[in-house]
C-alpha positions in Angstrom: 0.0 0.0 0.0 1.0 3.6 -1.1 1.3 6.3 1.6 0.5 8.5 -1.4 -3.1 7.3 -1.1 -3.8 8.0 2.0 -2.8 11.6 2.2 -4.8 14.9 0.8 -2.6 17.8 0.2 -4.5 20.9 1.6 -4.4 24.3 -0.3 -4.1 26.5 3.0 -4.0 29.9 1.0 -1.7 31.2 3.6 2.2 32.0 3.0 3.0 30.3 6.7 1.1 27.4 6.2 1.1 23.8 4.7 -1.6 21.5 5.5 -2.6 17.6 4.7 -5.6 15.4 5.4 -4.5 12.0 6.6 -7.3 9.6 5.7 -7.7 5.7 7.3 -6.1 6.4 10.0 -7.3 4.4 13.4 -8.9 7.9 15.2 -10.5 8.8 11.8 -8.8 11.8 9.1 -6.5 14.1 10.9 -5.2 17.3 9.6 -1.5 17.9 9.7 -0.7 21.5 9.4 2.9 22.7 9.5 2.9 26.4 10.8 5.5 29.2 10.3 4.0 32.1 12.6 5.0 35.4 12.5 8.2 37.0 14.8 7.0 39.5 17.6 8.3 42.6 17.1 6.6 44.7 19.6 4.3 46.2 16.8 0.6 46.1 15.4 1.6 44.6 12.4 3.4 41.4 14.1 0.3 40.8 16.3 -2.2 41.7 13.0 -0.5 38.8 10.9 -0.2 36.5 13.6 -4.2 36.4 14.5 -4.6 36.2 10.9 -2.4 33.3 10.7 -3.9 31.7 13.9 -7.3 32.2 12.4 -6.1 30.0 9.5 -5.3 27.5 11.1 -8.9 27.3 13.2 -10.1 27.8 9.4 -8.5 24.8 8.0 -10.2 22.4 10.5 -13.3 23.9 10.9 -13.7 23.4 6.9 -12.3 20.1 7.1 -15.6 18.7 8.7 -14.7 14.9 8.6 -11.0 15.7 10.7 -11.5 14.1 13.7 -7.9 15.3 14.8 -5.4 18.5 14.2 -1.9 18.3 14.5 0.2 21.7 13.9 3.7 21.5 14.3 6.4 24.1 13.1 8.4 27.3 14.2 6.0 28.9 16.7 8.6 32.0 17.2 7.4 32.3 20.5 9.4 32.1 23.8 8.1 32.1 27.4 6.8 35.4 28.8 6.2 37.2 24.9 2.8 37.9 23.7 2.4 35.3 21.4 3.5 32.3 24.0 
């Protein structure tokens, strides 16, 4: 059996964001979205793109109505104590 088959490559829309549907899986189709967010640099515009990225993300699985799971992994550019931890 082909892995190829059982994975759905996901147009996210979204510069930071890849995403796949993994389908047969024992918990049912889970969504796989690797996530690059946004640096905090202490202005509007770092918090601005990173709701909007964020908001993707709760996009992708709430149009994704058969994922039973979500998995996002990446570079969260977030450290303890920063706005975006």
């Amino acid at each position: 059996m082909s892995l190829s088959s059982l994975i759905s490559v996901i147009d996210t829309g979204h510069p930071r964001l890849s995403a796949v549907i993994i389908v047969d899986s024992v918990c049912g189709p889970i969504l796989v979205v690797s996530a690059y967010l946004p640096t905090d640099y202490g202005d509007s515009d770092s918090v601005e793109e990173y709701v909007a990225t964020c908001a993707c993300i709760s996009a992708l699985y709430n149009d994704c109505d058969a994922v039973q799971l979500l998995i996002v992994a990446g570079d969260f550019n977030c450290q303890g104590g920063s706005r975006f931890f």
